[in-house]
C-alpha positions as a Markdown table, in Angstrom:
| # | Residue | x | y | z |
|---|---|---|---|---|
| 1 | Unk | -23.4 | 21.5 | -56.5 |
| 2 | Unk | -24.8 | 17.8 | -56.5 |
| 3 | Unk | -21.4 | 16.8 | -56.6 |
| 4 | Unk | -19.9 | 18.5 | -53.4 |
| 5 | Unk | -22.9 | 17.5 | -51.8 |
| 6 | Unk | -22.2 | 13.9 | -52.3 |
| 7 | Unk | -18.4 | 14.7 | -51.3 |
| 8 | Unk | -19.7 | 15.8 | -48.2 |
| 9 | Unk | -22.1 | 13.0 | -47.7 |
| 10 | Unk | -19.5 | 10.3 | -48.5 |
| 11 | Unk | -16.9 | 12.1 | -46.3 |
| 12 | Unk | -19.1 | 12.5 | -43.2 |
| 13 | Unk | -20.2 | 9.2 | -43.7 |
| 14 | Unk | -16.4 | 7.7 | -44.0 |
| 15 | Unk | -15.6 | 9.9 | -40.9 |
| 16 | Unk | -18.6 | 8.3 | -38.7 |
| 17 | Unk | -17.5 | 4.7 | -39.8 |
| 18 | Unk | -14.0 | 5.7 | -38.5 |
| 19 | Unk | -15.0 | 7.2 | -35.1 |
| 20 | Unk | -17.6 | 3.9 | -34.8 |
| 21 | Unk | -15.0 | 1.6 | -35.3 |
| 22 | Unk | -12.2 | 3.2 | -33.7 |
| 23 | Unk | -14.6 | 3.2 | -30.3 |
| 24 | Unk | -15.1 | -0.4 | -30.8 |
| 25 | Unk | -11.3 | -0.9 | -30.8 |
| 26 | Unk | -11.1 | 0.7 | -27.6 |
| 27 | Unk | -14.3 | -0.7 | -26.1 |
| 28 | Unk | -12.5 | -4.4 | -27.2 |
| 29 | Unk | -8.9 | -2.9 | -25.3 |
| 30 | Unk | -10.8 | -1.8 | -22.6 |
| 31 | Unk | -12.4 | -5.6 | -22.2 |
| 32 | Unk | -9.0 | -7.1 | -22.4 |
| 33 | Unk | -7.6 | -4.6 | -19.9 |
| 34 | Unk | -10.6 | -5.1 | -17.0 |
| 35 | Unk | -9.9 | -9.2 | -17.7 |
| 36 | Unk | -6.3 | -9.1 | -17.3 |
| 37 | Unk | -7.4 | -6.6 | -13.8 |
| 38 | Unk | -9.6 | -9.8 | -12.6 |
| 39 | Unk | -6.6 | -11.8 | -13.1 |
| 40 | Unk | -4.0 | -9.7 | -11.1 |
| 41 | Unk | -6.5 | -9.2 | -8.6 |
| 42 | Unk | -7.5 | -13.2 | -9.1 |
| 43 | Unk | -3.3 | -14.0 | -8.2 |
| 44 | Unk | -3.2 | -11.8 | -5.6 |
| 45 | Unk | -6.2 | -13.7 | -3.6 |
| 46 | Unk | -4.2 | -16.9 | -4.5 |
| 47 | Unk | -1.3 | -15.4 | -3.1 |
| 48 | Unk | -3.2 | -14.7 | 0.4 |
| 49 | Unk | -4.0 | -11.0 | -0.3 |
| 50 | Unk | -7.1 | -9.4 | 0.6 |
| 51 | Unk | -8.4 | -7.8 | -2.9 |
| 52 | Unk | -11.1 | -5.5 | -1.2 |
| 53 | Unk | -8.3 | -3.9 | 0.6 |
| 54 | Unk | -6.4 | -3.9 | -2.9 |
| 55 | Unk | -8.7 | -1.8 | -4.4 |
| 56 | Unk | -9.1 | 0.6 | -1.5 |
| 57 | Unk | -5.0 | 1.1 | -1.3 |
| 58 | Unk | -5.4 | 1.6 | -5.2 |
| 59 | Unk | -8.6 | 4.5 | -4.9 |
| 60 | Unk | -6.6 | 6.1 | -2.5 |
| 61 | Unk | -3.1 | 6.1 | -4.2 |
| 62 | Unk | -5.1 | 7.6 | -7.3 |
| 63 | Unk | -6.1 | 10.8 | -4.9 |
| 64 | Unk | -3.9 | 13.4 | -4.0 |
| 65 | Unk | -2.6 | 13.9 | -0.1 |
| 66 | Unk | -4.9 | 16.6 | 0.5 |
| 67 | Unk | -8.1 | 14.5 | -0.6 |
| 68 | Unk | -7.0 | 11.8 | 0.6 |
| 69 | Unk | -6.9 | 12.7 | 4.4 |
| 70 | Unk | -9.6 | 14.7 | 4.1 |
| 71 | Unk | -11.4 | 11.3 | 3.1 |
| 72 | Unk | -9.6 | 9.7 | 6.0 |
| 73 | Unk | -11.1 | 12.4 | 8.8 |
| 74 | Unk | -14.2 | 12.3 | 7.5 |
| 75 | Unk | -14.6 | 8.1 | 8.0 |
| 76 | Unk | -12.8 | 8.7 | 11.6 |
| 77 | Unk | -15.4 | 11.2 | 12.2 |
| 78 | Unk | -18.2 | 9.0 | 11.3 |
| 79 | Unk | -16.7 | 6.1 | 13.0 |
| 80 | Unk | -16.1 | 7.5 | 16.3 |
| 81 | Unk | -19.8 | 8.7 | 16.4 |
| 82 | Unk | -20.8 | 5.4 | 15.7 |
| 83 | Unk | -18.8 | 4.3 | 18.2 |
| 84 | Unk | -16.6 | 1.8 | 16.1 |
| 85 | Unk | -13.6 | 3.5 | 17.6 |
């Protein structure tokens, strides 16, 4: 009985050490990724484009239609009461 129990042990304790490390690969990926995103976004202010609008046309190409001008109608609305428009 001693002896599956330190199976167990040694496997649960193998399998934690795997799912630790494999986060830390993808926490390291993840680093590498958001640096080489500063340095697009980095070339395209270079280039003459405004990166603040960049990332809005991005959030909006990740929602679908429907959200997206539902999005849209709700800033117009608040706009136009603000009178902005």
């Amino acid at each position: 009985m001693g002896d599956n129990t330190d199976t167990a042990h040694r496997f649960a304790k193998d399998q934690l050490k795997a799912i630790v490390e494999r986060v830390e690969r993808l926490e390291a990926e993840k680093k590498t990724i958001g640096d080489d995103i500063k340095d697009v976004f980095g070339e395209a202010k270079s280039n003459g484009f405004d990166v603040k609008a960049l990332r809005t046309v991005i959030k909006m190409r990740k929602q679908d239609a429907d959200e997206r001008q539902e999005q849209e109608t709700i800033l117009e609305t608040y706009m136009q009461a603000l009178g902005m428009l």
